[in-house]
TILO-433687 format. One record per residue (C-alpha): residue number from 1; y, z, x; residue in three letters. Coordinates in steps of 0.001 Angstrom, whole numbers. Layout:
+-----+---------+---------+---------+------+
!  nr !       v !       w !       u ! rest !
+-----+---------+---------+---------+------+
! NUM !       Y !       Z !       X !  Ala !
...
+-----+---------+---------+---------+------+
//
This chain:
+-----+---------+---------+---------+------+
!  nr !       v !       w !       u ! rest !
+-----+---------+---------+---------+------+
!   1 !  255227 !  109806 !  -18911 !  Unk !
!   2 !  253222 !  110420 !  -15632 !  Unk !
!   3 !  250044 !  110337 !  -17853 !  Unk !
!   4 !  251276 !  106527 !  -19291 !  Unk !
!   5 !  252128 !  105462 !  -15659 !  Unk !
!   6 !  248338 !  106492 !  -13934 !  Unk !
!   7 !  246657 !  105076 !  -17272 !  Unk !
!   8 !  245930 !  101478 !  -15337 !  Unk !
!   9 !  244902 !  103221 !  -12497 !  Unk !
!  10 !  242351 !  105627 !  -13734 !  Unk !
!  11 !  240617 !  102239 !  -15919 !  Unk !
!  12 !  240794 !  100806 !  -12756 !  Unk !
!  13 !  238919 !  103791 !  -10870 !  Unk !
!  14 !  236897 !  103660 !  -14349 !  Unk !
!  15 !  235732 !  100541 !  -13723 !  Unk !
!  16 !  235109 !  100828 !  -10102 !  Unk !
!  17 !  232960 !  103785 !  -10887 !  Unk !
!  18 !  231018 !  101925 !  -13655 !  Unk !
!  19 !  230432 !   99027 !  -10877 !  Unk !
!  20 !  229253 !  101738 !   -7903 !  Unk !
!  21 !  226655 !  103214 !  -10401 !  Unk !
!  22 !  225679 !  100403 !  -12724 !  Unk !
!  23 !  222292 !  100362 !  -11786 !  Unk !
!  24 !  221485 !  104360 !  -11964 !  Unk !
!  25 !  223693 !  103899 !  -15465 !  Unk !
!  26 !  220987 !  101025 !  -16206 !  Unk !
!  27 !  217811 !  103220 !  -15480 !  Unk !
!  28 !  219564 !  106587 !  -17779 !  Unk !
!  29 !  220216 !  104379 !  -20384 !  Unk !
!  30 !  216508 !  102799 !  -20268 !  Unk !
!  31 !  214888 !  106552 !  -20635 !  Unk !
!  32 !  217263 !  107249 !  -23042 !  Unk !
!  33 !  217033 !  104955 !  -25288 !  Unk !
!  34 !  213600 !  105307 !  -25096 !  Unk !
!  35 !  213324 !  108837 !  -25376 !  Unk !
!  36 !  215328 !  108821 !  -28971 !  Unk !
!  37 !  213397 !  106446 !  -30438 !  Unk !
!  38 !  210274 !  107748 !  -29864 !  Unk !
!  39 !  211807 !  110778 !  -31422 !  Unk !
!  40 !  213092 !  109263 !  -34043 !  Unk !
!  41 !  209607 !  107817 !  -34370 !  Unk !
!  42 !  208202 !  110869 !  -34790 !  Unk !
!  43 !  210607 !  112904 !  -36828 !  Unk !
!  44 !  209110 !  112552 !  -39832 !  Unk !
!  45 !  205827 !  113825 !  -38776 !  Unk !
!  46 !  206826 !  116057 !  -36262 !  Unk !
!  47 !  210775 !  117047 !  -36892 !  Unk !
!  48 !  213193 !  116868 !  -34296 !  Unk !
!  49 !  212442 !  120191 !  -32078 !  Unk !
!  50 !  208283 !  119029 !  -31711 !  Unk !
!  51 !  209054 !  115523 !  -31395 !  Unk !
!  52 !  211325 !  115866 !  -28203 !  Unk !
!  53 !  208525 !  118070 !  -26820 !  Unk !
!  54 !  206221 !  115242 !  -27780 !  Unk !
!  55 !  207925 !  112761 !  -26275 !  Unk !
!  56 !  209602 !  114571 !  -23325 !  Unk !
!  57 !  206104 !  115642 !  -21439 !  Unk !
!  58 !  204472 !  112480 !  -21167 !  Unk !
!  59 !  207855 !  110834 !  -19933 !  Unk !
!  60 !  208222 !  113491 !  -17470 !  Unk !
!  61 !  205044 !  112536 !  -15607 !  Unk !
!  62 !  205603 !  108530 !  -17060 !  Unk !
!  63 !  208836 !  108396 !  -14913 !  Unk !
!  64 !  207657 !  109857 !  -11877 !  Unk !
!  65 !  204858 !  107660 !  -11670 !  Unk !
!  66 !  207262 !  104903 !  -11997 !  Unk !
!  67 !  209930 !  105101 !   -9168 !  Unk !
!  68 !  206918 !  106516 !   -6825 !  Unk !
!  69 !  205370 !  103014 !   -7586 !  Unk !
!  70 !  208577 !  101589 !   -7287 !  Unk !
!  71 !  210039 !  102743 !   -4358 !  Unk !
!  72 !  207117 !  103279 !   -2472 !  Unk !
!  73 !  204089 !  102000 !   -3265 !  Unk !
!  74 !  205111 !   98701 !   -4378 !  Unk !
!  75 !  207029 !   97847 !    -669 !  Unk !
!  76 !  203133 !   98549 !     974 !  Unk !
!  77 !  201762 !   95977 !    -666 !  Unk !
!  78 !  204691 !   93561 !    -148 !  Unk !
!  79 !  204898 !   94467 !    3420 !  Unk !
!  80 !  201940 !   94629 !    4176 !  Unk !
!  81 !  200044 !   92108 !    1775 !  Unk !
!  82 !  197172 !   94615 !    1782 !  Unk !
!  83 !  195662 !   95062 !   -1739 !  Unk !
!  84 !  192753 !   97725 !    -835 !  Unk !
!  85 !  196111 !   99748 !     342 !  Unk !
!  86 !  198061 !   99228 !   -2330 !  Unk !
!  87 !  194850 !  100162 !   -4518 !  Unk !
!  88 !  194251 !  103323 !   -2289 !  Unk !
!  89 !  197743 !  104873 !   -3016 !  Unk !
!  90 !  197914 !  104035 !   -6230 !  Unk !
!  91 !  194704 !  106157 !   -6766 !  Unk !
!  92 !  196319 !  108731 !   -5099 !  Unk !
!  93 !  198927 !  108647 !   -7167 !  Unk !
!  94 !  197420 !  108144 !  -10668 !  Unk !
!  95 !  194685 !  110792 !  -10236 !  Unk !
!  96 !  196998 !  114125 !   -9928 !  Unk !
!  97 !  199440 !  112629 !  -11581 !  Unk !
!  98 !  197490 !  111802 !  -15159 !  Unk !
!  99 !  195208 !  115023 !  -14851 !  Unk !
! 100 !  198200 !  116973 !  -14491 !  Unk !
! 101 !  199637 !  115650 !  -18049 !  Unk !
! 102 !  195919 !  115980 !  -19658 !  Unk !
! 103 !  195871 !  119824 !  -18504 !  Unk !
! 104 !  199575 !  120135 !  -19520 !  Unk !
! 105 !  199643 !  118535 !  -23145 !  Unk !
! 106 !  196108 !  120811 !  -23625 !  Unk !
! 107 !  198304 !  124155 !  -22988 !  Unk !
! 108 !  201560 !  122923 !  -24871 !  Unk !
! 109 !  200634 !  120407 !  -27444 !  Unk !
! 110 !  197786 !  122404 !  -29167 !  Unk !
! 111 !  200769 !  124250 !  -31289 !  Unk !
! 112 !  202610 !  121162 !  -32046 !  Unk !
! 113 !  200335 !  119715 !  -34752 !  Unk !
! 114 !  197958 !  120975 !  -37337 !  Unk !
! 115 !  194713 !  119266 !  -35507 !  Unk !
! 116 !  194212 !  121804 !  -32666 !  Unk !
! 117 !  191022 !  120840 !  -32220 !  Unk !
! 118 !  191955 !  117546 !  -30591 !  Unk !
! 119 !  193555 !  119138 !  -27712 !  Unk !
! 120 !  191144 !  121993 !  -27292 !  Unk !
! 121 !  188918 !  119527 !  -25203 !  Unk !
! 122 !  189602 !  116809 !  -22708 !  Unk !
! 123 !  188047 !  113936 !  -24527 !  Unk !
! 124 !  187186 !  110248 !  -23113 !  Unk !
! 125 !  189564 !  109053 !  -25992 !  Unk !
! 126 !  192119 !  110949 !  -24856 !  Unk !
! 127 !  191586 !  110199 !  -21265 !  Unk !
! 128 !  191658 !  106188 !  -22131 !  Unk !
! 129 !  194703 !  106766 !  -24224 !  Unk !
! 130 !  196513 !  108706 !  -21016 !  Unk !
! 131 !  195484 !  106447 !  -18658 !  Unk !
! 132 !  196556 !  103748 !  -20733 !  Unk !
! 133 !  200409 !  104830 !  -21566 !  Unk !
! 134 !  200252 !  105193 !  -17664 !  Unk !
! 135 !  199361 !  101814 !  -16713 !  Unk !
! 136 !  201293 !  100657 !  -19661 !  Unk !
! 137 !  204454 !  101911 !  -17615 !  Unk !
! 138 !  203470 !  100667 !  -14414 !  Unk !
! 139 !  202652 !   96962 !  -15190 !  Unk !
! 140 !  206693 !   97577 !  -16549 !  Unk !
! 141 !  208142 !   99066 !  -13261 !  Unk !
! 142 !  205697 !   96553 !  -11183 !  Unk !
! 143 !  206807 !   93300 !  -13478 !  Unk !
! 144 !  210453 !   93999 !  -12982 !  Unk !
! 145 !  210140 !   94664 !   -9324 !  Unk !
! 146 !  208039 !   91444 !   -9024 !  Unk !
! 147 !  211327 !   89771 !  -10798 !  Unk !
! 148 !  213471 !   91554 !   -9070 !  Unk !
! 149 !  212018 !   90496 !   -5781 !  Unk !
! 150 !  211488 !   86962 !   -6683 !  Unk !
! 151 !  215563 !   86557 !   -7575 !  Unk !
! 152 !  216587 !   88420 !   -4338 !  Unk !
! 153 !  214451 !   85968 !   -2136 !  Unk !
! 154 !  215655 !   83004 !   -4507 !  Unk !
! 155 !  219597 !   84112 !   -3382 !  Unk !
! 156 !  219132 !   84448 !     316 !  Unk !
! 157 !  217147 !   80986 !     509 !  Unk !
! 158 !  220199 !   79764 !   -1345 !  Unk !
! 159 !  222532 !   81189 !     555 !  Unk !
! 160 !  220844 !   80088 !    3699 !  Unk !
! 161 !  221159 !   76308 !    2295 !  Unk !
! 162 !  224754 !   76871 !    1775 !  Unk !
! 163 !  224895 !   78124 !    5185 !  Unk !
! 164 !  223015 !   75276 !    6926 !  Unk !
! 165 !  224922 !   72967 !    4795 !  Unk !
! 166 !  228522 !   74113 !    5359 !  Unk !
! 167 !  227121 !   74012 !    9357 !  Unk !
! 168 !  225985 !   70672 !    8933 !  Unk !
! 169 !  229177 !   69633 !    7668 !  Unk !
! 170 !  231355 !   70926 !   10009 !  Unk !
! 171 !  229123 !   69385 !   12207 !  Unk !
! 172 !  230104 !   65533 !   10605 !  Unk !
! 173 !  233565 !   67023 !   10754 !  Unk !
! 174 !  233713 !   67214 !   14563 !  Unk !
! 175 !  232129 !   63948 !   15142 !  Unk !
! 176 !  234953 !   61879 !   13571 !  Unk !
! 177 !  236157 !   59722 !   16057 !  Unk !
! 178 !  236784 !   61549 !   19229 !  Unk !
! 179 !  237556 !   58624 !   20966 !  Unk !
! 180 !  240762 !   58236 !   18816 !  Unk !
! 181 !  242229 !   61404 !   20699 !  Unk !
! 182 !  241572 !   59697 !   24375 !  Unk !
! 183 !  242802 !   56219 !   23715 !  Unk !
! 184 !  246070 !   58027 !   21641 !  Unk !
! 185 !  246475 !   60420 !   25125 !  Unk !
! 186 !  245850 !   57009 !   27612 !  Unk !
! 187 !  248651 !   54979 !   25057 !  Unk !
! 188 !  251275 !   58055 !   25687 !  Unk !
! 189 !  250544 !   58155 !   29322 !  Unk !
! 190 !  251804 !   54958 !   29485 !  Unk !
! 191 !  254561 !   55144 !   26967 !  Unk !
! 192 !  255916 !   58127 !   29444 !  Unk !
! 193 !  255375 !   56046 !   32735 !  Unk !
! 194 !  257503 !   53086 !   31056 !  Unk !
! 195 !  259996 !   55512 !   29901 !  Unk !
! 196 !  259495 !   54340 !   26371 !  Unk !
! 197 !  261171 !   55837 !   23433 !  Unk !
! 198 !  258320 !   55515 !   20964 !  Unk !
! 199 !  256718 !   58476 !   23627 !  Unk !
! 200 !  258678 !   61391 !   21603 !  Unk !
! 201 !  257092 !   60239 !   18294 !  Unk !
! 202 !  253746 !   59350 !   20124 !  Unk !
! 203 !  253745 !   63286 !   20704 !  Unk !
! 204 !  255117 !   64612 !   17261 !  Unk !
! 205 !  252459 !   62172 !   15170 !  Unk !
! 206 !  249875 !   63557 !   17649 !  Unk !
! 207 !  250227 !   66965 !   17016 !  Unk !
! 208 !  250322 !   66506 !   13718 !  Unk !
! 209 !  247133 !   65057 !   13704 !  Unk !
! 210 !  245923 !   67910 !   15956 !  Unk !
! 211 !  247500 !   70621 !   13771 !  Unk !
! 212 !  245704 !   68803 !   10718 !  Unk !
! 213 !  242122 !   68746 !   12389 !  Unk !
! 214 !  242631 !   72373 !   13720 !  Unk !
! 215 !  243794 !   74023 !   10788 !  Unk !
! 216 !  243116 !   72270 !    7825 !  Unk !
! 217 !  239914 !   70185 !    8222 !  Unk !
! 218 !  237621 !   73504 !    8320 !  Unk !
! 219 !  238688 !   74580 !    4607 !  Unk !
! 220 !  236700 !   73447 !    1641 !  Unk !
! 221 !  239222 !   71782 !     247 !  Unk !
! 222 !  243000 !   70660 !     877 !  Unk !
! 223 !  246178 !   69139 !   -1095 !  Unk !
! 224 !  245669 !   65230 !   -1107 !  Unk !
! 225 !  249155 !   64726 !     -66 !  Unk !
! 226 !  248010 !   66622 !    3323 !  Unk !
! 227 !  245262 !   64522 !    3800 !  Unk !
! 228 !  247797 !   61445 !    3065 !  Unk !
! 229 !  249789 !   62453 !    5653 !  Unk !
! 230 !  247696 !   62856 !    8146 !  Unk !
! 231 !  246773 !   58886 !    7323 !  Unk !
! 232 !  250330 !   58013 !    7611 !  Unk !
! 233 !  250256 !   59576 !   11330 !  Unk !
! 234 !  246979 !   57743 !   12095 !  Unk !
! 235 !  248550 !   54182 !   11102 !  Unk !
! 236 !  251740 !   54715 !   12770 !  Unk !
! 237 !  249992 !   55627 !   16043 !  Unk !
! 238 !  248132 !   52882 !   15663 !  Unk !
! 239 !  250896 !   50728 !   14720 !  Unk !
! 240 !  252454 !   51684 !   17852 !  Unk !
! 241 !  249539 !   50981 !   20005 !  Unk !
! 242 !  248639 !   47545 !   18535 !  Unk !
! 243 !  252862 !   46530 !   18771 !  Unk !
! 244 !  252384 !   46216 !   14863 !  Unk !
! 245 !  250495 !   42947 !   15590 !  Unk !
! 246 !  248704 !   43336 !   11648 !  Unk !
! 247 !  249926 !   43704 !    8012 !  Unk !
! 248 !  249236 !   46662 !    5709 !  Unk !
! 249 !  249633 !   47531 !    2154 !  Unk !
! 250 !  249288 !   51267 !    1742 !  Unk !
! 251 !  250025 !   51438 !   -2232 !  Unk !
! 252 !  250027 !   54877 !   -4052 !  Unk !
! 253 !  249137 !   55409 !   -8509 !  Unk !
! 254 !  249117 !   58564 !   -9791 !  Unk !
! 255 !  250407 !   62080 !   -9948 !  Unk !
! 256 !  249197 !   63552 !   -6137 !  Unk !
! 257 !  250621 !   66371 !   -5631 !  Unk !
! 258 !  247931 !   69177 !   -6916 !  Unk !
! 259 !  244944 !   66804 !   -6749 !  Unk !
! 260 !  242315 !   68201 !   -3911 !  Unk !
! 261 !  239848 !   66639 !   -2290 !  Unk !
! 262 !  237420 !   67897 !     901 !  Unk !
! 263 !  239513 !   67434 !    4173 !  Unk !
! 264 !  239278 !   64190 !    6512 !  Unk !
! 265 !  237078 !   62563 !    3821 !  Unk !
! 266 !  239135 !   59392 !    3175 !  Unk !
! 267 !  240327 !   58660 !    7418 !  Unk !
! 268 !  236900 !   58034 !    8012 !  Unk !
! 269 !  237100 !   54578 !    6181 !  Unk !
! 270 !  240762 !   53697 !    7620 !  Unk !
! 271 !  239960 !   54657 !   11047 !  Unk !
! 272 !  236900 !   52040 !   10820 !  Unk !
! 273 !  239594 !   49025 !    9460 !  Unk !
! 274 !  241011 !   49461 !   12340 !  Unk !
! 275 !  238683 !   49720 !   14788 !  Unk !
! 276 !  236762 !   46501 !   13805 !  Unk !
! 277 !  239516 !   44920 !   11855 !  Unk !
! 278 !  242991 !   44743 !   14268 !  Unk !
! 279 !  243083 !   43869 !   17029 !  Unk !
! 280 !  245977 !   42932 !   19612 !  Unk !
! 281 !  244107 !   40139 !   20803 !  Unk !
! 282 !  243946 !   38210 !   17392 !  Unk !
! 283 !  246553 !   37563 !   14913 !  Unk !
! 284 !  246703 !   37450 !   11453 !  Unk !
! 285 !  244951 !   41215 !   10968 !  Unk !
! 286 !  245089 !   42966 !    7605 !  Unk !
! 287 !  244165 !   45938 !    6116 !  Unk !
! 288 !  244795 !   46890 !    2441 !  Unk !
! 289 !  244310 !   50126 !    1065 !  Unk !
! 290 !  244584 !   51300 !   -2310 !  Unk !
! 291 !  244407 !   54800 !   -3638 !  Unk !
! 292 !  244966 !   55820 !   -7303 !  Unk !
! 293 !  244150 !   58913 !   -9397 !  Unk !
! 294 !  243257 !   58575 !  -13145 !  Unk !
! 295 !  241064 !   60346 !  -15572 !  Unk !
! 296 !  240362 !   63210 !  -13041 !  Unk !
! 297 !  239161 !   60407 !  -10627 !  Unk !
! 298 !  240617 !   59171 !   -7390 !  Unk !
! 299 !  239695 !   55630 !   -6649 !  Unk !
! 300 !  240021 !   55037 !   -2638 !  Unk !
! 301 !  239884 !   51012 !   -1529 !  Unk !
! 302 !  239901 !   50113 !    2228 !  Unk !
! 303 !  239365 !   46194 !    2635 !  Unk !
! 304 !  239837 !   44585 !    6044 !  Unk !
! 305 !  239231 !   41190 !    8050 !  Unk !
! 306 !  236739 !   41578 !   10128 !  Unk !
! 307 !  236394 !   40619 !   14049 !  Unk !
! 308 !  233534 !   39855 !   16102 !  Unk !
! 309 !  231807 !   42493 !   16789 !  Unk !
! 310 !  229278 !   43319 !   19622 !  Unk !
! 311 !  226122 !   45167 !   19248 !  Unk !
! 312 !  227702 !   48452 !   20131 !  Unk !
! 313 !  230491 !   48460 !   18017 !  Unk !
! 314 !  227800 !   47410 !   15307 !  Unk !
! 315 !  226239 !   50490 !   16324 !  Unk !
! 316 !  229451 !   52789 !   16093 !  Unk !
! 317 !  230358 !   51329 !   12889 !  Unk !
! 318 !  226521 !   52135 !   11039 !  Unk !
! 319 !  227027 !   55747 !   12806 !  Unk !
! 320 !  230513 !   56369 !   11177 !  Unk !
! 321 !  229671 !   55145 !    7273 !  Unk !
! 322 !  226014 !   57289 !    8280 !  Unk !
! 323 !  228474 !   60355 !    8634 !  Unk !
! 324 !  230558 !   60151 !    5850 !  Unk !
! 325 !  227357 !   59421 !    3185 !  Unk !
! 326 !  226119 !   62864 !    4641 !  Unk !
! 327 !  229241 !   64325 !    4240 !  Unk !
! 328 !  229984 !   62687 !     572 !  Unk !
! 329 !  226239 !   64089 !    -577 !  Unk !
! 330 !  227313 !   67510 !     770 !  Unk !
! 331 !  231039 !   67615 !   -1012 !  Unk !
! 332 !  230371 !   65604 !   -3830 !  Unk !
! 333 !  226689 !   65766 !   -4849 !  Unk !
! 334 !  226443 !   63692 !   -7738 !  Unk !
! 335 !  230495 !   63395 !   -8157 !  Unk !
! 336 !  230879 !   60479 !   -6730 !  Unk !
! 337 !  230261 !   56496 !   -5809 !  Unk !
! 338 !  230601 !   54317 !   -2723 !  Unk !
! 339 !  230305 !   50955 !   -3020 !  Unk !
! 340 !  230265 !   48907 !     396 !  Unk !
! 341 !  230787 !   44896 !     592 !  Unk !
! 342 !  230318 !   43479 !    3963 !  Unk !
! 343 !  230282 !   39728 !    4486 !  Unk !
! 344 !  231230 !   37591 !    7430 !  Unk !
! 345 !  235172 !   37408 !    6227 !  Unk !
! 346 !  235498 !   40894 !    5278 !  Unk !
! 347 !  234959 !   44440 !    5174 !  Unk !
! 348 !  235430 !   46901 !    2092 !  Unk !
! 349 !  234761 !   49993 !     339 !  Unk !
! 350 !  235145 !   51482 !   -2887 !  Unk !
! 351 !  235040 !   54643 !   -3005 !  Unk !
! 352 !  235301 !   57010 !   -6412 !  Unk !
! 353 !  235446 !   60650 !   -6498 !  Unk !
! 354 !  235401 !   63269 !   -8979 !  Unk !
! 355 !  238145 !   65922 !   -9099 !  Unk !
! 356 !  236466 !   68377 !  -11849 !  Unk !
+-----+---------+---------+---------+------+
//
């Protein structure tokens, strides 16, 4: 029973061992494999007992030519980029190494075939063939370590893109709209001095916010409804701050709940309605705002009338949609569409993005 209970265990220490040692499993499985068929090659020529000893000398001296190259001659050259080094040392290596197996197969192979004669002298035939089924083996080892090499660099300059790019766009994160905080902290200062009742609610919607932006808006991704929240808090601390001098349609299609999107991505749009489309100076201010999710798409509209706008406030208003392009290439590279109308009446995006 004990044996039945520690069975997922043990294929779970199985398979951590396998992982661990995969690549020294990888090179024994190589020689292996290698080693019986070149047996097998030979057995009907030399039987089974001759053909190992056929096969087994030269990949003696065959493998430790290979992880010497490996290991430590291939690093000089790409170190050091020196090719009259790397050529020195691999001299070094070859020469002992392939007169060694010449002097070796003359003393042990002479008894394995019926042509003594061929291994009673070292003959240039023989010495091409060596030097050869040497080489042969090292343009292997160097190939794979060139391949090796070339994915390895290939994954770190990846992985310092991702890097720069998750840095860039927590970057755009923390430039959304700072300002928002200090006009929301100078509007409950004064809510407080009046003794307003609206100042609770000021501070609950604010933290909120705060909690949102703290916690939530460095993750990859978040819930939608989250994120829909978090608008709800921006337009009623708006609302409160403009004395709900402006009308606003805030309709909702589509199942929500496990749809997610890349935090803060969809304010960015609402938070520029308001800033050049209400105002508590003019009436008759709208916003509308549509968002519905279909066909593993959400569709995000933000229209708005527009007021007159000075050259700085022009300027704000290029930086913000500027920001969330960058951040829309970086979250949704080729997943989505923004379509921007601006005319002298109005203001409004389209935005699509895809979910999958």
């Amino acid at each position: 029973m004990d044996l039945i209970c520690n069975f997922p265990s043990s294929i779970h220490m199985l398979r951590q061992s396998i992982f661990k040692y995969r690549v020294l499993l990888l090179h024994v499985s190589f020689w292996v494999l290698y080693f019986s068929y070149r047996v097998y090659d030979l057995y009907d020529y030399l039987g089974l007992k001759k053909g190992a000893i056929y096969t087994g000398l030269p990949m003696f001296f065959n493998v430790i030519v290979c992880y010497v190259h490996y290991f430590f001659i291939l690093p000089v050259l790409f170190r050091d980029k020196q090719w009259k080094k790397y050529a020195r040392w691999l001299i070094i290596l070859l020469l002992p190494i392939i007169t060694l197996r010449i002097l070796a197969e003359n003393q042990i192979f002479i008894h394995l075939t019926s042509n003594e004669n061929y291994y009673k002298t070292v003959k240039l035939t023989r010495m091409v063939s060596t030097v050869w089924d040497t080489l042969s083996f090292l343009l292997f080892t160097g190939m794979i370590r060139f391949v090796l090499d070339w994915f390895e660099l290939e994954n770190k300059k990846n992985q310092l893109e991702n890097e720069k790019l998750v840095a860039e766009l927590n970057y755009l994160k923390s430039q959304i709209n700072p300002h928002f905080l200090f006009n929301t902290l100078h509007n409950l200062n004064y809510l407080v001095y009046a003794g307003s009742a609206n100042a609770t609610e000021v501070i609950i919607k604010l933290s909120n916010i705060m909690r949102y932006m703290i916690y939530d808006a460095g993750k990859e991704q978040v819930l939608l409804p989250s994120e829909i929240e978090y608008m709800n808090d921006y337009i009623h601390l708006e609302s409160i701050r403009l004395n709900q001098v402006f009308q606003l349609d805030f309709p909702i299609h589509g199942a929500i709940d496990q749809v997610k999107i890349a935090p803060l991505m969809l304010i960015p749009f609402l938070e520029n309605a308001f800033k050049h489309g209400v105002s508590d100076q003019e009436t008759n201010c709208w916003i509308k705002i549509k968002l519905v999710i279909e066909n593993d798409q959400l569709h995000y509209h933000v229209s708005n009338k527009k007021l007159k706008m000075t050259i700085q406030n022009k300027l704000k208003s290029g930086f913000g949609l500027s920001n969330v392009k960058k951040r829309l290439a970086l979250s949704y590279p080729d997943k989505h569409t923004l379509e921007v109308i601006d005319t002298d009446e109005i203001y409004q995006i389209d935005l699509t993005l895809q979910l999958r």
